[in-house]
RONU-632943 format. One record per residue: residue in one letter; x, y, z of N, C-alpha, C in turn. Coordinates in steps of 0.2 Angstrom, whole numbers, padded with zeros to 4 digits, always signed. Last residue first. Layout:
AXYZXYZXYZ...
//
This chain:
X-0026+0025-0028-0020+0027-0033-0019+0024-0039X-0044+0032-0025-0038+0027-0027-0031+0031-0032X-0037+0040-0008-0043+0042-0014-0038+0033-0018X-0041+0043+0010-0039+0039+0004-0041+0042-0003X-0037+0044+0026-0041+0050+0020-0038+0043+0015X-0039+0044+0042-0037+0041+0037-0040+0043+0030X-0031+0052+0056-0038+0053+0052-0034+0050+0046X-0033+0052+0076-0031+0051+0070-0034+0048+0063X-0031+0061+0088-0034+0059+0083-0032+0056+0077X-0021+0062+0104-0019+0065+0095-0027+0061+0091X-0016+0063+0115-0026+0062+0115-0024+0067+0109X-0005+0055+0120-0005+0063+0117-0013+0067+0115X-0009+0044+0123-0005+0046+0129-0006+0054+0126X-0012+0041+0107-0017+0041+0117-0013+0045+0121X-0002+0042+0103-0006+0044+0100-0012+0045+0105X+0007+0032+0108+0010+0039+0108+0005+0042+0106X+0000+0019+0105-0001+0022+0111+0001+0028+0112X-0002+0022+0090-0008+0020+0095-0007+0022+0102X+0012+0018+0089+0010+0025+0087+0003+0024+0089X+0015+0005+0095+0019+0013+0098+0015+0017+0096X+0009-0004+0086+0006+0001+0094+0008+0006+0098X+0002+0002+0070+0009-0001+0074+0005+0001+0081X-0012-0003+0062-0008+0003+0063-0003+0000+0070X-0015-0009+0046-0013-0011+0054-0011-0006+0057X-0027-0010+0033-0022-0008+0038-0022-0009+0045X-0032-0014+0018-0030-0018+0024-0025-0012+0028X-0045-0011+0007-0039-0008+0012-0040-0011+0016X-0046-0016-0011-0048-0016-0005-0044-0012+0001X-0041-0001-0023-0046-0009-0020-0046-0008-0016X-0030+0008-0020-0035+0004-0027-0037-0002-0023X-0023+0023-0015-0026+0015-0011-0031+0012-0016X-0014+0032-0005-0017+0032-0012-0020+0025-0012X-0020+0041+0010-0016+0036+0008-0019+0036-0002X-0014+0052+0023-0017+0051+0016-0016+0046+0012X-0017+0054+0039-0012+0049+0035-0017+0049+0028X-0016+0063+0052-0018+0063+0046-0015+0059+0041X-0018+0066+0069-0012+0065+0064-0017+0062+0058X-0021+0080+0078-0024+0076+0072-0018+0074+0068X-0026+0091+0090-0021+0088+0088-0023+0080+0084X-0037+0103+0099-0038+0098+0092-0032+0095+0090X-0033+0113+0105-0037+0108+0108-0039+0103+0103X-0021+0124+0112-0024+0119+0107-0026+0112+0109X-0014+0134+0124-0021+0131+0122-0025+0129+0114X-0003+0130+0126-0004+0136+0125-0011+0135+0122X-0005+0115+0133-0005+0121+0137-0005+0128+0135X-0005+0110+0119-0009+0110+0121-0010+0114+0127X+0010+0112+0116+0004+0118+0111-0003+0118+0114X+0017+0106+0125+0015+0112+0127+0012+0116+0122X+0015+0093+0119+0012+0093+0124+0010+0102+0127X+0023+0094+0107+0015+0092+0106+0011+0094+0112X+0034+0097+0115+0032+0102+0110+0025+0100+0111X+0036+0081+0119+0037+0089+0126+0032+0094+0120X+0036+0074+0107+0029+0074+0114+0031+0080+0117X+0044+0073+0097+0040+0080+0099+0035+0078+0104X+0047+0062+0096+0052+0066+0098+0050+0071+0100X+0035+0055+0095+0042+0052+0102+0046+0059+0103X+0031+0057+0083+0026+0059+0092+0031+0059+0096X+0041+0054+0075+0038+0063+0074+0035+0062+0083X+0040+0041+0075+0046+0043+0077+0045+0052+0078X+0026+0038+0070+0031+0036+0078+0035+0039+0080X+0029+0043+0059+0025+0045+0061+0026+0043+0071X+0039+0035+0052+0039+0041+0052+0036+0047+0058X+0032+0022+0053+0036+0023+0056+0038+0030+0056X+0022+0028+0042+0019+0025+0051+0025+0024+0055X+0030+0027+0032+0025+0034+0033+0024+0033+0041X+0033+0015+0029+0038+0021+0033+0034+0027+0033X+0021+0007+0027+0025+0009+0033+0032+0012+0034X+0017+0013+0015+0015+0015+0021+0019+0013+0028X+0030+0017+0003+0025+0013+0007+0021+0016+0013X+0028+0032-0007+0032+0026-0003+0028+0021+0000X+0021+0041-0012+0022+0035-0016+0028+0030-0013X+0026+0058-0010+0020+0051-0011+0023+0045-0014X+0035+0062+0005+0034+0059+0002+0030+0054-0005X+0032+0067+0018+0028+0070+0013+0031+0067+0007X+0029+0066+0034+0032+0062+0030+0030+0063+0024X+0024+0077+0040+0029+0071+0045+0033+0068+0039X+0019+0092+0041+0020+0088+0034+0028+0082+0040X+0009+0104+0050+0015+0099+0050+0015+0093+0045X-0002+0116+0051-0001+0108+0050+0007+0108+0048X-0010+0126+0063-0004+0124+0058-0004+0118+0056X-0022+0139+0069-0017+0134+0070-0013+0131+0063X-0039+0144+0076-0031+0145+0071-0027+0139+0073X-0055+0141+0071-0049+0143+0074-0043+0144+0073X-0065+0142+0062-0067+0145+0066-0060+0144+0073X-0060+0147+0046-0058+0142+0050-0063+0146+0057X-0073+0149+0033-0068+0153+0037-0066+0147+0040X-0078+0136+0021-0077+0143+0026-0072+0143+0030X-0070+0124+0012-0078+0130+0013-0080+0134+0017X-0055+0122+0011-0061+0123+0015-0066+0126+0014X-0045+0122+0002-0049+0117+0000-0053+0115+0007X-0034+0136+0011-0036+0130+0006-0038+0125+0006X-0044+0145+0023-0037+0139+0022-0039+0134+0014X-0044+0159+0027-0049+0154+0024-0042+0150+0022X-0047+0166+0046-0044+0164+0039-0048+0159+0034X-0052+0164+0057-0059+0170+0051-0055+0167+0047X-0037+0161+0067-0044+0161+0068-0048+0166+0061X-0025+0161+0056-0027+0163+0059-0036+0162+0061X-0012+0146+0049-0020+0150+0051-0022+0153+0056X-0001+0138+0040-0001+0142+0047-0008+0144+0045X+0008+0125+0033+0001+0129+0033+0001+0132+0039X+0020+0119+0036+0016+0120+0029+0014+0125+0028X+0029+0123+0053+0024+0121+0048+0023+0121+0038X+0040+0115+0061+0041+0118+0056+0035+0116+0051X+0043+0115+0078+0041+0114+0072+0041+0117+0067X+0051+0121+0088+0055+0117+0083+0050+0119+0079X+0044+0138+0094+0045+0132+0093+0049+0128+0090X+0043+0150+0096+0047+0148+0098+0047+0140+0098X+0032+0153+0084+0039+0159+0087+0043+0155+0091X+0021+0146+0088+0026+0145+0082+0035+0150+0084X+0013+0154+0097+0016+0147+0100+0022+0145+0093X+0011+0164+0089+0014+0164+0093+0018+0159+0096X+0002+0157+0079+0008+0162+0078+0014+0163+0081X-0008+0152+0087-0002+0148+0083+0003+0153+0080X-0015+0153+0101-0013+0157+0096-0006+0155+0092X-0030+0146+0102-0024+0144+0100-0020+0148+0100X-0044+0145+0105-0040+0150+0109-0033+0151+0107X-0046+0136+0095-0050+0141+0096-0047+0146+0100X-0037+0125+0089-0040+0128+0095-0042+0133+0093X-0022+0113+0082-0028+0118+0080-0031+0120+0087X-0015+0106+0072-0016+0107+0076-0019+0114+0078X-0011+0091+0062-0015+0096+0062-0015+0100+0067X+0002+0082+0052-0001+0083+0060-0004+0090+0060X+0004+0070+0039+0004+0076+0043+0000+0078+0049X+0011+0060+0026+0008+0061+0032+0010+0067+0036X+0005+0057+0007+0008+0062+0016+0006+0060+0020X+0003+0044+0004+0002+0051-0001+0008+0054+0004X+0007+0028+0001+0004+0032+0006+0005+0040+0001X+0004+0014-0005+0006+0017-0004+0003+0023-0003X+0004-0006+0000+0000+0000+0000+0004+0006+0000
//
């Protein structure tokens, strides 16, 4: 199976990701402000925040998309954990996959548990490749 991107969404009503960005590692794609209008959305955002590209590769496999993606939580749990104290409420790992036929996926358990312990969502998008 081969994967599009994977990325991490992060987002809040009170967020203010501009600032939380000024001093952080991450390094986003996309930045928003709360009323902004974000590409390939039908209205304004009703909050602000970032997305993060883990593994932007298309057309590799999926598991190193999923290892990639393990290895992004582990490293950034401190950071993942202080966006949520500067008040983001929505954190969403996002896996795009290209996908013809049936879909069979396992997800590993490190990234399951690092994905609880960080109360991360995780969202599976497909189209066929």
């Amino acid at each position: 199976m081969l994967a599009g991107v994977c990325e991490i969404k992060i987002s809040g009503f009170s967020f203010a990701a501009g600032e939380f960005l000024k001093t952080s590692n991450l390094k986003p794609r996309l930045v928003w402000a709360r009323g902004e209008w974000v590409p390939s959305e039908t209205a304004p955002r009703p909050d602000a925040g970032f997305v993060v590209a883990i593994h932007g590769r298309a057309g590799e496999p999926l598991a190193l998309h999923l290892k990639e993606a393990t290895r992004f939580l582990a490293i950034q749990e401190p950071e993942l954990n202080r966006a949520v104290r500067c008040g983001a409420e929505e954190l969403r790992l996002i896996l795009h996959l290209n996908q013809a036929g049936p879909l069979h996926l396992v997800l590993p358990p490190k990234l399951l548990l690092l994905a609880g312990r960080l109360d991360i969502g995780i969202e599976i998008t497909g189209q066929p490749g």
